[in-house]
CHARMM-style PDB file with segment names, atoms N, HN, CA, C and O in Angstrom:
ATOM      1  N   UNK     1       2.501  -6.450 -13.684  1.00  0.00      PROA
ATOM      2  CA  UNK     1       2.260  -5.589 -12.538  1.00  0.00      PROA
ATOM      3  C   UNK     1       3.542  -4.926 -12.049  1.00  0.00      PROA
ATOM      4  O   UNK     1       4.687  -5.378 -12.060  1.00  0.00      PROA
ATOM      5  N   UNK     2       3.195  -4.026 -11.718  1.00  0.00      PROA
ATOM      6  HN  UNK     2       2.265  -3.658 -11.710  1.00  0.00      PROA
ATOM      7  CA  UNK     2       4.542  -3.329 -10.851  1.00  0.00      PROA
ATOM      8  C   UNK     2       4.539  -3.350  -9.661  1.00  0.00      PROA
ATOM      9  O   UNK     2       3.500  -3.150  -9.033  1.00  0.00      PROA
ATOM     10  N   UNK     3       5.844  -3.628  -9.001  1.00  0.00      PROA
ATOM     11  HN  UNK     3       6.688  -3.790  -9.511  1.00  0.00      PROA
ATOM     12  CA  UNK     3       6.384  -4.643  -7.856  1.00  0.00      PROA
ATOM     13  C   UNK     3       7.309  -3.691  -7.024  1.00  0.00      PROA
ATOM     14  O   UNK     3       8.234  -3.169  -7.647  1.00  0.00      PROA
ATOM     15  N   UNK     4       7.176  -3.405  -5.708  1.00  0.00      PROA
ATOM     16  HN  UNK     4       6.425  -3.830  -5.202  1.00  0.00      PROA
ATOM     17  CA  UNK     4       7.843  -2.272  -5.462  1.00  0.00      PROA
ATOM     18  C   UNK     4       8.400  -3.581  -4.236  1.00  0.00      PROA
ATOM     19  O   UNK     4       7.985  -4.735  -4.129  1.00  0.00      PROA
ATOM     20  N   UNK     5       9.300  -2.975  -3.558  1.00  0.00      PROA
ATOM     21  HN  UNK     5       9.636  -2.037  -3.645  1.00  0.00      PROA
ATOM     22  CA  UNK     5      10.501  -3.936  -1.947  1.00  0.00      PROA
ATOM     23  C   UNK     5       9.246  -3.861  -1.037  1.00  0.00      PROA
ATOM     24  O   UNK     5       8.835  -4.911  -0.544  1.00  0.00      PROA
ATOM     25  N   UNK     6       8.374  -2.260  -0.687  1.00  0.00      PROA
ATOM     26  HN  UNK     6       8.708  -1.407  -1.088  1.00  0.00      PROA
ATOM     27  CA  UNK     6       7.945  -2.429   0.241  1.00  0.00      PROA
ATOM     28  C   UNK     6       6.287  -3.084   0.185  1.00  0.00      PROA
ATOM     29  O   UNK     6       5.642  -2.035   0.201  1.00  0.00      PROA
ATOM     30  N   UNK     7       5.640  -3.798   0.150  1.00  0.00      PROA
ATOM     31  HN  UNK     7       6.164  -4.649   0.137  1.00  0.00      PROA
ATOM     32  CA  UNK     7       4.285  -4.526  -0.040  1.00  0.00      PROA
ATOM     33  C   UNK     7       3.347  -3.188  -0.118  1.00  0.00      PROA
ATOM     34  O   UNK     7       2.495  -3.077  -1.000  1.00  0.00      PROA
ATOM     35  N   UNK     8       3.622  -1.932   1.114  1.00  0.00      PROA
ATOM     36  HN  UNK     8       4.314  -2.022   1.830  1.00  0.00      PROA
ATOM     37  CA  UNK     8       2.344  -0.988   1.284  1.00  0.00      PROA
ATOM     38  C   UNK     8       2.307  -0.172  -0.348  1.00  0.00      PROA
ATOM     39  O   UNK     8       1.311  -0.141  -1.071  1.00  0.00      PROA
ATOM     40  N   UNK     9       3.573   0.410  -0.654  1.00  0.00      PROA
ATOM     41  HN  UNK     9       4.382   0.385  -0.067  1.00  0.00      PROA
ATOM     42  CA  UNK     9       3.503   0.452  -2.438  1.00  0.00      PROA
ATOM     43  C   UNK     9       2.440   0.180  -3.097  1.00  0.00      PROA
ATOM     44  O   UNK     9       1.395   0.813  -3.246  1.00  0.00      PROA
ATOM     45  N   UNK    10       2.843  -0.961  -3.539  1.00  0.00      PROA
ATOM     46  HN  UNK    10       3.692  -1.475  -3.419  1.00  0.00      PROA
ATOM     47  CA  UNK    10       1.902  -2.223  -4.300  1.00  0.00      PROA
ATOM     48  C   UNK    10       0.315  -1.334  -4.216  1.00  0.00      PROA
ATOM     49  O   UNK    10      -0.373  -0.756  -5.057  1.00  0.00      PROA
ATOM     50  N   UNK    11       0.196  -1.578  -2.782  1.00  0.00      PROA
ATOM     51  HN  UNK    11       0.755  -2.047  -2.099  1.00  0.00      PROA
ATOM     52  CA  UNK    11      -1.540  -1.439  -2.288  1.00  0.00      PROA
ATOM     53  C   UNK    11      -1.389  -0.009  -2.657  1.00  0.00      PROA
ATOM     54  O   UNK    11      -2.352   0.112  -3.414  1.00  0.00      PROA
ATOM     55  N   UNK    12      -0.863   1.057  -2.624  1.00  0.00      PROA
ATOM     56  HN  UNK    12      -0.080   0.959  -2.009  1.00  0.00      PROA
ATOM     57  CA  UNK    12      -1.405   2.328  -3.234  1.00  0.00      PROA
ATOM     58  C   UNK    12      -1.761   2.190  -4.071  1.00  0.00      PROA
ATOM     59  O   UNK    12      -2.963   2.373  -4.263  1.00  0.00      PROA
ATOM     60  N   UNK    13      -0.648   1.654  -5.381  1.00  0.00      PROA
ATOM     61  HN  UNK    13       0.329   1.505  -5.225  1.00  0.00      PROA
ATOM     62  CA  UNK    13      -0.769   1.638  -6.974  1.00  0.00      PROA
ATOM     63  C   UNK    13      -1.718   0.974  -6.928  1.00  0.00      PROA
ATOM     64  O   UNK    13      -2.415   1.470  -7.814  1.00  0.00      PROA
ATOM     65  N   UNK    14      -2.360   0.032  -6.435  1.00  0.00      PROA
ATOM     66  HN  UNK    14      -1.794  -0.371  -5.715  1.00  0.00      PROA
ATOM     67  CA  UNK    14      -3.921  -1.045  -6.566  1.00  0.00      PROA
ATOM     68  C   UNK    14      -4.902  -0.452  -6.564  1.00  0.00      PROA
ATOM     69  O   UNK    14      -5.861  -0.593  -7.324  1.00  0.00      PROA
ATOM     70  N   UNK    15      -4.704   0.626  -5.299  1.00  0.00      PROA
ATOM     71  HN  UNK    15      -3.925   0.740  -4.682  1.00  0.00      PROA
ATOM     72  CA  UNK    15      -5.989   1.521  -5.103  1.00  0.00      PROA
ATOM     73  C   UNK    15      -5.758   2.779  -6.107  1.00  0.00      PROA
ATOM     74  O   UNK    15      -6.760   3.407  -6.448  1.00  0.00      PROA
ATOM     75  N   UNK    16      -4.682   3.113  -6.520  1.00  0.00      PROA
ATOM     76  HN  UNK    16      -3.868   2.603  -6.243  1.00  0.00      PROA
ATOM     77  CA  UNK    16      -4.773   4.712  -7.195  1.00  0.00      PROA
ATOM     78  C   UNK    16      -5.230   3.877  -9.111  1.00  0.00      PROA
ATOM     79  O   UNK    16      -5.639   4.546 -10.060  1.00  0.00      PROA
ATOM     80  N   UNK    17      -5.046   2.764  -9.126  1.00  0.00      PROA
ATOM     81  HN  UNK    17      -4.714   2.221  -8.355  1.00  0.00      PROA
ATOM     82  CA  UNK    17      -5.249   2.096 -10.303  1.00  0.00      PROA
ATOM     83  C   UNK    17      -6.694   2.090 -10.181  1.00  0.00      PROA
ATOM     84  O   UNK    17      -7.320   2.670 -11.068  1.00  0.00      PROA
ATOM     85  N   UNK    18      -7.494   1.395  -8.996  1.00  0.00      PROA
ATOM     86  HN  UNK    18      -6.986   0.924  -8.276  1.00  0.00      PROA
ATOM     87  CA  UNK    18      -9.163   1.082  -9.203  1.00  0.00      PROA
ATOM     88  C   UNK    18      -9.880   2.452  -9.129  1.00  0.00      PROA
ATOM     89  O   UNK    18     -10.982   2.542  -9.670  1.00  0.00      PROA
ATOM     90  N   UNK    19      -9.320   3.581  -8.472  1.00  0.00      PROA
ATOM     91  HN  UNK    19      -8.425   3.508  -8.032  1.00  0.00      PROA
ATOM     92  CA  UNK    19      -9.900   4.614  -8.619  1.00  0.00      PROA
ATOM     93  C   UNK    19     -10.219   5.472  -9.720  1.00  0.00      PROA
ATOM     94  O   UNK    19     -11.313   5.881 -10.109  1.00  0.00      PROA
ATOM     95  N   UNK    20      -8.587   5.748 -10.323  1.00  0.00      PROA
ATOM     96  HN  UNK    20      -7.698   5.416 -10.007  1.00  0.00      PROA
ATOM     97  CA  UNK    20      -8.625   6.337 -11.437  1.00  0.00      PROA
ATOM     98  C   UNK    20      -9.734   5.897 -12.396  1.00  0.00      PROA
ATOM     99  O   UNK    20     -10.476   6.627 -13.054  1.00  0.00      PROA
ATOM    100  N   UNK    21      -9.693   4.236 -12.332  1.00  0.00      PROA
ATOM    101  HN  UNK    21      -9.090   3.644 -11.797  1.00  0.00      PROA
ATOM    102  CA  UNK    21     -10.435   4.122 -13.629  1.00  0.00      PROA
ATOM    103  C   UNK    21     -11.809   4.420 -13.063  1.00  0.00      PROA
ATOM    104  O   UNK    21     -12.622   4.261 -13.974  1.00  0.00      PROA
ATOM    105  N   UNK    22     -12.412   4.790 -11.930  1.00  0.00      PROA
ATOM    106  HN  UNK    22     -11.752   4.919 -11.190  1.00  0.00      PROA
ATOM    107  CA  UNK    22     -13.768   5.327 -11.622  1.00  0.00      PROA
ATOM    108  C   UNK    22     -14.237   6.282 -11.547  1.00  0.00      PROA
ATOM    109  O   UNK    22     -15.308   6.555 -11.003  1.00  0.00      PROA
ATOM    110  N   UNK    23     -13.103   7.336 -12.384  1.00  0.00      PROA
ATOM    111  HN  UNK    23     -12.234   7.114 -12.825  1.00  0.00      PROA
ATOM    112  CA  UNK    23     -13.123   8.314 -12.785  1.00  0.00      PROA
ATOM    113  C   UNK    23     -14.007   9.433 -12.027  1.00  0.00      PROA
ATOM    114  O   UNK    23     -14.990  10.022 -12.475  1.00  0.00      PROA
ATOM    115  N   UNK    24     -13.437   9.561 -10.843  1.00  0.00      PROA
ATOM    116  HN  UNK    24     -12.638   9.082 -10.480  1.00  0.00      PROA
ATOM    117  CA  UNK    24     -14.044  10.381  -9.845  1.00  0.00      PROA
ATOM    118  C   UNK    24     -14.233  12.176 -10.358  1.00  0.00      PROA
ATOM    119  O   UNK    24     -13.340  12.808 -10.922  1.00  0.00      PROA
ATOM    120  N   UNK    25     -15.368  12.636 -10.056  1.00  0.00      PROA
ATOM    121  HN  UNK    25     -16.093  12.122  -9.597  1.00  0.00      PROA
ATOM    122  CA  UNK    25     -15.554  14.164 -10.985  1.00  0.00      PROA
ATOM    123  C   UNK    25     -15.297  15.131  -9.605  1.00  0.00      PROA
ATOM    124  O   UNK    25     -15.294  16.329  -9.889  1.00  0.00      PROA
ATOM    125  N   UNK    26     -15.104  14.862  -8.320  1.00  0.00      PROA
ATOM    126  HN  UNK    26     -15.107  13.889  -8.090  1.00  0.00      PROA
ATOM    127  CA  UNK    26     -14.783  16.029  -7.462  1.00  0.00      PROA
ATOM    128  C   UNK    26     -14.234  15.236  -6.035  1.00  0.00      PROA
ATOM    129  O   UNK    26     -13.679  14.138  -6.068  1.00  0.00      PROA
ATOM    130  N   UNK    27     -14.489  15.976  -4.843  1.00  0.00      PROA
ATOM    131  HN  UNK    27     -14.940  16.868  -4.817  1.00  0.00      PROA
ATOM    132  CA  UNK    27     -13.475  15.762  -3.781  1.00  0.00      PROA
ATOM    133  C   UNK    27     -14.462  14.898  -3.274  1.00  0.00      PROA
ATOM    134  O   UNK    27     -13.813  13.870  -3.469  1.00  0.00      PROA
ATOM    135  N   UNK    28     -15.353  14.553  -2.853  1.00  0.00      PROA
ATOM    136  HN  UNK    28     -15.880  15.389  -2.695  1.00  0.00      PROA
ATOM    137  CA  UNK    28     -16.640  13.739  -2.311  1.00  0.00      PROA
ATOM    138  C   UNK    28     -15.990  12.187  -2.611  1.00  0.00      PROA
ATOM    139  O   UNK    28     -15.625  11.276  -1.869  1.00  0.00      PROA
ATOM    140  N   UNK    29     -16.047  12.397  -4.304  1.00  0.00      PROA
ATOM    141  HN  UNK    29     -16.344  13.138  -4.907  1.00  0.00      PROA
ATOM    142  CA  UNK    29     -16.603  11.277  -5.303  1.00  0.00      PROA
ATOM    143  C   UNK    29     -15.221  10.565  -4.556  1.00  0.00      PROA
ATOM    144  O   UNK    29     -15.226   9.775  -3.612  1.00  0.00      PROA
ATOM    145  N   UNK    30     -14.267  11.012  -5.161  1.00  0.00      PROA
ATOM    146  HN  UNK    30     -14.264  11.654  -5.928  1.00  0.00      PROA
ATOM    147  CA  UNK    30     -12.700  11.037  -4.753  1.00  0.00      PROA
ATOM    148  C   UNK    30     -12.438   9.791  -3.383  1.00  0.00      PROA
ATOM    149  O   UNK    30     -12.025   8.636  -3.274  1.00  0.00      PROA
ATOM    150  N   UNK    31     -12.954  10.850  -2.535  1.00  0.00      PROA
ATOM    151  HN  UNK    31     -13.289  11.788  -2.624  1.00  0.00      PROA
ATOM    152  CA  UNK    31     -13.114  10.220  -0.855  1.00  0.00      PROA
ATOM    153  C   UNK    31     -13.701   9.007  -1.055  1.00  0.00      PROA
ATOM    154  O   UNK    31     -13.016   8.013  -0.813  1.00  0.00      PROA
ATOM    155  N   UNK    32     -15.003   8.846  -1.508  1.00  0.00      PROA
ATOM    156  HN  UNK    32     -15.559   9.653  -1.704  1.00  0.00      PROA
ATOM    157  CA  UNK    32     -16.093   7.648  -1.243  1.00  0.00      PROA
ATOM    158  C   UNK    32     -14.682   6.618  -2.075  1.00  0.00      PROA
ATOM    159  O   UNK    32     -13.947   6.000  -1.305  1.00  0.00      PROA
ATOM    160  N   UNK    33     -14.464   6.533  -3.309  1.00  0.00      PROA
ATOM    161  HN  UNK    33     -15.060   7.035  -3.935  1.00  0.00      PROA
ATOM    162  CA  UNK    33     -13.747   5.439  -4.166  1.00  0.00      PROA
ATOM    163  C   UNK    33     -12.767   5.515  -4.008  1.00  0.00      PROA
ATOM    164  O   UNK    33     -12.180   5.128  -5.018  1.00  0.00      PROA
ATOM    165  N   UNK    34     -11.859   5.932  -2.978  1.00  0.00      PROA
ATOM    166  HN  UNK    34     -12.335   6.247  -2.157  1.00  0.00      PROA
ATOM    167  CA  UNK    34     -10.812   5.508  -2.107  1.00  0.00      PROA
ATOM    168  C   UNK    34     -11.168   4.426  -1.074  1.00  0.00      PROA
ATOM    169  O   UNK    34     -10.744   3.284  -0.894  1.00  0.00      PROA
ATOM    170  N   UNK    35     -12.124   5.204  -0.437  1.00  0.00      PROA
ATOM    171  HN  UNK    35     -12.469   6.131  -0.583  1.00  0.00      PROA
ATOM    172  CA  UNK    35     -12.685   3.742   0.702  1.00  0.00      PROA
ATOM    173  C   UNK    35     -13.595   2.857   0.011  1.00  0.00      PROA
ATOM    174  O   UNK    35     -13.938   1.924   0.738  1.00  0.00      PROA
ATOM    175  N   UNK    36     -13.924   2.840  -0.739  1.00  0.00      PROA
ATOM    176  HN  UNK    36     -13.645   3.597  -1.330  1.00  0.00      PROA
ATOM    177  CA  UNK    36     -14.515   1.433  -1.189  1.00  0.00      PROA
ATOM    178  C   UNK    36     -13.515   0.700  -1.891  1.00  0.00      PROA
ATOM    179  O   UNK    36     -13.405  -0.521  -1.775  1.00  0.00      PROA
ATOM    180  N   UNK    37     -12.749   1.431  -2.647  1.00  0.00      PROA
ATOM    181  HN  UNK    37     -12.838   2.423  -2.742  1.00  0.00      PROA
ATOM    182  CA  UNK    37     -12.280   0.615  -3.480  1.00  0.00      PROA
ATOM    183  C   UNK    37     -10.630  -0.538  -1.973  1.00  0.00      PROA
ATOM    184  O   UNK    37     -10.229  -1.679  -1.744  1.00  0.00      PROA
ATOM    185  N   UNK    38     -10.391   0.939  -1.492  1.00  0.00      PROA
ATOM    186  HN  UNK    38     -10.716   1.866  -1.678  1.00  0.00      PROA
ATOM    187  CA  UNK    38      -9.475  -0.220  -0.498  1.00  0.00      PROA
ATOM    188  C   UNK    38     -10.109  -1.110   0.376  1.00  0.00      PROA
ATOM    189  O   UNK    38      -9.430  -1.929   0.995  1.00  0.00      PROA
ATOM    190  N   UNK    39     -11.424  -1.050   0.516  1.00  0.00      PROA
ATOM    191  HN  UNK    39     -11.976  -0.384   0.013  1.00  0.00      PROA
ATOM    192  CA  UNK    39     -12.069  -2.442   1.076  1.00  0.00      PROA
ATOM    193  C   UNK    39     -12.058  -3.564   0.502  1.00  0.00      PROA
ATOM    194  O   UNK    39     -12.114  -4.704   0.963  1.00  0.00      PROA
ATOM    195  N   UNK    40     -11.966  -3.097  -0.754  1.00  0.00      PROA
ATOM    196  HN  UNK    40     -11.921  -2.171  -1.128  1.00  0.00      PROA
ATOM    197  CA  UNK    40     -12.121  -4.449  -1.572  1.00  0.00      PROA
ATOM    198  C   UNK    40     -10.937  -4.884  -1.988  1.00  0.00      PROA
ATOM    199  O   UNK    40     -10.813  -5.524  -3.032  1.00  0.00      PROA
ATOM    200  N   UNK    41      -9.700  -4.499  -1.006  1.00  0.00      PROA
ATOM    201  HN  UNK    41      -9.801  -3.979  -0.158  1.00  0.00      PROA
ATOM    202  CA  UNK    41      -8.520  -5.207  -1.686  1.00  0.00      PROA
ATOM    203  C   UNK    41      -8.434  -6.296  -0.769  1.00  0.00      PROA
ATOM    204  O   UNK    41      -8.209  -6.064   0.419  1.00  0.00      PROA
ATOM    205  N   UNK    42      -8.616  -7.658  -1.261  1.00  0.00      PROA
ATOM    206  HN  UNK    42      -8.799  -7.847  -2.226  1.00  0.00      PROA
ATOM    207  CA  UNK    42      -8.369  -8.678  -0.777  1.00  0.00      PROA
ATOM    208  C   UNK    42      -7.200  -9.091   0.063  1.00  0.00      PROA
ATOM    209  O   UNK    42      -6.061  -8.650  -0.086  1.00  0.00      PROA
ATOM    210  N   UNK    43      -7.648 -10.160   1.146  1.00  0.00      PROA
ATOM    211  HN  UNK    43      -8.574 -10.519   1.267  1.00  0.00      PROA
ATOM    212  CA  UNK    43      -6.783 -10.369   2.258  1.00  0.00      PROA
ATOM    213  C   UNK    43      -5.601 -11.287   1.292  1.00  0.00      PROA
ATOM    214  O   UNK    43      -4.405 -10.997   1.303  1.00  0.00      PROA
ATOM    215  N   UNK    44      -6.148 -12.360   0.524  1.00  0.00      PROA
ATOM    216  HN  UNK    44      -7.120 -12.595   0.515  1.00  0.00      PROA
ATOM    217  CA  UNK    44      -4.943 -12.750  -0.309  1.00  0.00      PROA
ATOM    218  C   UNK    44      -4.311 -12.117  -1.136  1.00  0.00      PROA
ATOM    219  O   UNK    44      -3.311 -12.557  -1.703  1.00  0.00      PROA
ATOM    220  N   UNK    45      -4.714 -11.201  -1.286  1.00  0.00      PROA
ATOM    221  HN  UNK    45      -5.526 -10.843  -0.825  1.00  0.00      PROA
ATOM    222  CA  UNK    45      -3.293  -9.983  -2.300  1.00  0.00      PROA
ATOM    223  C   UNK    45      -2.688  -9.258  -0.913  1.00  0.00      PROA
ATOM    224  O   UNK    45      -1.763  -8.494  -1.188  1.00  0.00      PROA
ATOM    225  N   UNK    46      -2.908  -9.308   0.080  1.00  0.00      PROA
ATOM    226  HN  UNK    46      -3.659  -9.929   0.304  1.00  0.00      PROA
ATOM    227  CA  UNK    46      -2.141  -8.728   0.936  1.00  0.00      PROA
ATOM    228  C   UNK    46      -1.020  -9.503   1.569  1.00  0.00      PROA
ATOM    229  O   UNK    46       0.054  -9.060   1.977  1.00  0.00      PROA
ATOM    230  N   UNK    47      -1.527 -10.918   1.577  1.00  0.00      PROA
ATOM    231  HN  UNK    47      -2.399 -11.277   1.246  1.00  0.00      PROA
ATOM    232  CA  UNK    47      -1.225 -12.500   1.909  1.00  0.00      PROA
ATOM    233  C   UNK    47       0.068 -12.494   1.218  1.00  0.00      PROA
ATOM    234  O   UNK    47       1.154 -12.774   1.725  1.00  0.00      PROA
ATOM    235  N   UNK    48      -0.272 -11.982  -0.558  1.00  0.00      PROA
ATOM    236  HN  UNK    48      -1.154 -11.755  -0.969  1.00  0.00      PROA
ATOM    237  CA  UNK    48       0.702 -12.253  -1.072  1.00  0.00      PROA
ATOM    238  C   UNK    48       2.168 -11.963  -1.407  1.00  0.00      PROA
ATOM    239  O   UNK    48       3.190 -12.596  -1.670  1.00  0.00      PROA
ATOM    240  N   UNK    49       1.529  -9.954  -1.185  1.00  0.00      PROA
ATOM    241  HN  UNK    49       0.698  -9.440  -0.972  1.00  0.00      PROA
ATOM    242  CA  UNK    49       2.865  -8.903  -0.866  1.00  0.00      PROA
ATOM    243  C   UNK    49       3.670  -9.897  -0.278  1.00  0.00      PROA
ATOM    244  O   UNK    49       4.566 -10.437  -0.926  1.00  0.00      PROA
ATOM    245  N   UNK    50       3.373 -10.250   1.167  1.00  0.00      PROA
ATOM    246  HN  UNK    50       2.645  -9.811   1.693  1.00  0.00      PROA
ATOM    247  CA  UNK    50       4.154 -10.518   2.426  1.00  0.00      PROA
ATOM    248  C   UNK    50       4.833 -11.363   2.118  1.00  0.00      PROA
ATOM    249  O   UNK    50       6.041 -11.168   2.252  1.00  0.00      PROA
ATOM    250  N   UNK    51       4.191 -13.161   1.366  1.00  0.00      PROA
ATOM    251  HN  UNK    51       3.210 -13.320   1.257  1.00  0.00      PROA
ATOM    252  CA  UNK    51       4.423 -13.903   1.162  1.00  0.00      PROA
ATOM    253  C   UNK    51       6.228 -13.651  -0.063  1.00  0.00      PROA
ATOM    254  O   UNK    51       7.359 -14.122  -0.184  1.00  0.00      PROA
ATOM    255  N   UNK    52       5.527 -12.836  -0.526  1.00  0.00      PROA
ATOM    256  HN  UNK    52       4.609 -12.453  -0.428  1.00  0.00      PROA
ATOM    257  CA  UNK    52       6.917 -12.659  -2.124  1.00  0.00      PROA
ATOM    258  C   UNK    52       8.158 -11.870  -1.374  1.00  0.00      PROA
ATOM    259  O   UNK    52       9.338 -12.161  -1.569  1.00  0.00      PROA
ATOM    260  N   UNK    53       7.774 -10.984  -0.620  1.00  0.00      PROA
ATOM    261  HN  UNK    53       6.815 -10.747  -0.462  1.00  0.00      PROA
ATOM    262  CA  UNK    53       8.596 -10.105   0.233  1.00  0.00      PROA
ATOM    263  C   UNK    53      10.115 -10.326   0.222  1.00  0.00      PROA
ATOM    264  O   UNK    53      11.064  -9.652  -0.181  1.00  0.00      PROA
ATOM    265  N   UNK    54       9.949 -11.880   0.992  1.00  0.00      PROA
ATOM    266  HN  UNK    54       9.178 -12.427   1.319  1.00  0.00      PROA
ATOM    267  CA  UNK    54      11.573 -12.257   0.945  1.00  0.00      PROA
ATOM    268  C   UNK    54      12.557 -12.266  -0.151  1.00  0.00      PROA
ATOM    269  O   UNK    54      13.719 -11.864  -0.216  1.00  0.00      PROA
ATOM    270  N   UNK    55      11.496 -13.034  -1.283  1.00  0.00      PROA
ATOM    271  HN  UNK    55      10.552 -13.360  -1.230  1.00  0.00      PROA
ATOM    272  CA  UNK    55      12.649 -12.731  -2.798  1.00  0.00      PROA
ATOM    273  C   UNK    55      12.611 -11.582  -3.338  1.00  0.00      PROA
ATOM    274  O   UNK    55      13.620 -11.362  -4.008  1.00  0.00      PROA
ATOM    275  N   UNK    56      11.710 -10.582  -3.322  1.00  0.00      PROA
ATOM    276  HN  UNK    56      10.890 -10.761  -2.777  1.00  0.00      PROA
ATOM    277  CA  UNK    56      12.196  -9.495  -3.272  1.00  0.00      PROA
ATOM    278  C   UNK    56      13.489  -8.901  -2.911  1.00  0.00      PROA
ATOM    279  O   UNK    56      14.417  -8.376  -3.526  1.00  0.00      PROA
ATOM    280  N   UNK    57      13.205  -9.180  -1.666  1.00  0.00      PROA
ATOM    281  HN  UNK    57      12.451  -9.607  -1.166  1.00  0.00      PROA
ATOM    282  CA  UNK    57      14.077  -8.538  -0.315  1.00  0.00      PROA
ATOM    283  C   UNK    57      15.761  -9.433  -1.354  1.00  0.00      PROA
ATOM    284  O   UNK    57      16.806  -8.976  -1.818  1.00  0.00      PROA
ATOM    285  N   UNK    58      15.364 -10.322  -1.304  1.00  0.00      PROA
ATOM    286  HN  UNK    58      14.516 -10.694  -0.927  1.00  0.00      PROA
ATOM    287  CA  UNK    58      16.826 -11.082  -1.948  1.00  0.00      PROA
ATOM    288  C   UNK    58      17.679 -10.640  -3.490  1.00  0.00      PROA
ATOM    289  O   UNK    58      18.906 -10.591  -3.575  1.00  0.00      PROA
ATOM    290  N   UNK    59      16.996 -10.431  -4.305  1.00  0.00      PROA
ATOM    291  HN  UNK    59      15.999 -10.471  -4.236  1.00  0.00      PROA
ATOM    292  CA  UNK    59      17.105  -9.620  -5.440  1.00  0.00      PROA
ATOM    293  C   UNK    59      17.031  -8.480  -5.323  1.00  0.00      PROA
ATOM    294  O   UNK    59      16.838  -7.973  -6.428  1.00  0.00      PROA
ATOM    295  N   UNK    60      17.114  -7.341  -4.084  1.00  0.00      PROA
ATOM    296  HN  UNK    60      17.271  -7.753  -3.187  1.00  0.00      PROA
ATOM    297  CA  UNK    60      17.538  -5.896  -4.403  1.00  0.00      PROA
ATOM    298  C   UNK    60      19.040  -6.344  -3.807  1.00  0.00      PROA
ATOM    299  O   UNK    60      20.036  -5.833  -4.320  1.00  0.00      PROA
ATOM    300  N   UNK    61      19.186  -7.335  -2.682  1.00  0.00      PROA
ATOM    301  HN  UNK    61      18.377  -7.750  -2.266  1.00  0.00      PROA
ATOM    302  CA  UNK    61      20.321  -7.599  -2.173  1.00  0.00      PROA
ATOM    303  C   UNK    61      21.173  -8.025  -3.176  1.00  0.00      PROA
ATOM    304  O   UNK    61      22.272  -7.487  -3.040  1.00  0.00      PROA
ATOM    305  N   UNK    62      21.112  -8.903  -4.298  1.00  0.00      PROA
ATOM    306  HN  UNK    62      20.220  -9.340  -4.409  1.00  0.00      PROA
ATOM    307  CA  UNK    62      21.746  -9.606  -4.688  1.00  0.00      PROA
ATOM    308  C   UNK    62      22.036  -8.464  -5.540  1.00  0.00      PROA
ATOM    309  O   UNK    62      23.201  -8.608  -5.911  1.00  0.00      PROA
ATOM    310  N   UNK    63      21.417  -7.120  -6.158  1.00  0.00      PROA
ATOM    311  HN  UNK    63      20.471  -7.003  -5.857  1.00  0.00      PROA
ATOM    312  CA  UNK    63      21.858  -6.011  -7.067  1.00  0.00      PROA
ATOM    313  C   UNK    63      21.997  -5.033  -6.220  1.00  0.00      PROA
ATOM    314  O   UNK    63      21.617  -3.892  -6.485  1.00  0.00      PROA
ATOM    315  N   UNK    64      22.557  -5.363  -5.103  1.00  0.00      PROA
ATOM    316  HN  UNK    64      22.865  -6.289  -4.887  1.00  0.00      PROA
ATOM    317  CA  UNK    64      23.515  -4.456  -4.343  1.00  0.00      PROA
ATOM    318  C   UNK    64      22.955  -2.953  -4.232  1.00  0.00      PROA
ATOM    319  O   UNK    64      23.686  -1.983  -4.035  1.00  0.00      PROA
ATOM    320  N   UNK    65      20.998  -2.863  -4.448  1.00  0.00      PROA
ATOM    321  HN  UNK    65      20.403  -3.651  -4.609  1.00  0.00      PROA
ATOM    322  CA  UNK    65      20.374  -2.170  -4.204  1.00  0.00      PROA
ATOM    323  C   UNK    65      20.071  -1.126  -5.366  1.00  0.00      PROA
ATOM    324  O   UNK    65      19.586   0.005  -5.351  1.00  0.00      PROA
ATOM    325  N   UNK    66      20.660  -2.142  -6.612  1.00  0.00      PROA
ATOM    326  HN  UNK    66      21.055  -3.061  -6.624  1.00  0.00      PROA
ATOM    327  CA  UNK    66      20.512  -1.558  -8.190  1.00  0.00      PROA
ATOM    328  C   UNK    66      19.161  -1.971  -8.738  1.00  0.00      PROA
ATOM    329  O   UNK    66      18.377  -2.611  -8.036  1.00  0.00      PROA
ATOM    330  N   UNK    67      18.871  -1.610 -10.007  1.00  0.00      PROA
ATOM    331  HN  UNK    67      19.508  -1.091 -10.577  1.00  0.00      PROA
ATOM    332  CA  UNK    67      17.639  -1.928 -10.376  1.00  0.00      PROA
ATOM    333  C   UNK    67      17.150  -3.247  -9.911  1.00  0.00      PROA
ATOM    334  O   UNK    67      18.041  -3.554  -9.120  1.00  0.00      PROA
ATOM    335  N   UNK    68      16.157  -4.378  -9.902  1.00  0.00      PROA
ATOM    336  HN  UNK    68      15.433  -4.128 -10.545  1.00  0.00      PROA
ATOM    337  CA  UNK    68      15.260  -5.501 -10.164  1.00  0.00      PROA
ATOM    338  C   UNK    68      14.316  -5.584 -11.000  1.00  0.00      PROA
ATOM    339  O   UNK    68      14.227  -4.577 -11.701  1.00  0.00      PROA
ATOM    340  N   UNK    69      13.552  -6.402 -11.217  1.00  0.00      PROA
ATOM    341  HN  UNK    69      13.624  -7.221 -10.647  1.00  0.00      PROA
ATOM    342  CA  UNK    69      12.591  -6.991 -12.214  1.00  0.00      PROA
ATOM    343  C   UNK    69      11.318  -6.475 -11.555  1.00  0.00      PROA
ATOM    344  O   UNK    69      10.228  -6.275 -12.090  1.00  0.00      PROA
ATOM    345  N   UNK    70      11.719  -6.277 -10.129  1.00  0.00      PROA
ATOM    346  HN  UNK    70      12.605  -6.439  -9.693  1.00  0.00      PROA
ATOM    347  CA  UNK    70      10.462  -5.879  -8.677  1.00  0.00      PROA
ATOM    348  C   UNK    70      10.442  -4.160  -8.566  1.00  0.00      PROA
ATOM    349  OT1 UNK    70       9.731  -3.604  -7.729  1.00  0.00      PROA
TER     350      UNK     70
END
């Protein structure tokens, strides 16, 4: 998965990931499988951003704001 510093990141790429693959055909379709699909992003994947956050936060520090693994 790809791991960005800030948690809200993450949740785009989650939602622009479940959408795409629902292969929306116009602006309607688009709208509706944006909001469904971010309903269904679970409170423990949100739990978890937060939870990892700090070592994140510690490994851009520790590369002095150079690449990470995150």
């Amino acid at each position: 998965p790809v791991w960005c510093l800030n948690p809200i990141e993450n949740l785009w790429q989650d939602l622009k990931t479940a959408v795409h693959k629902r292969c929306p055909s116009n602006l309607t379709e688009l709208e509706l499988f944006c909001k469904e699909e971010w309903a269904r992003i679970s409170v423990s994947r949100c739990a978890k951003l937060v939870e990892t956050y700090p070592k994140r936060l510690a490994a851009v520090i520790a590369a002095k704001g150079g690449s990470t693994k995150y």
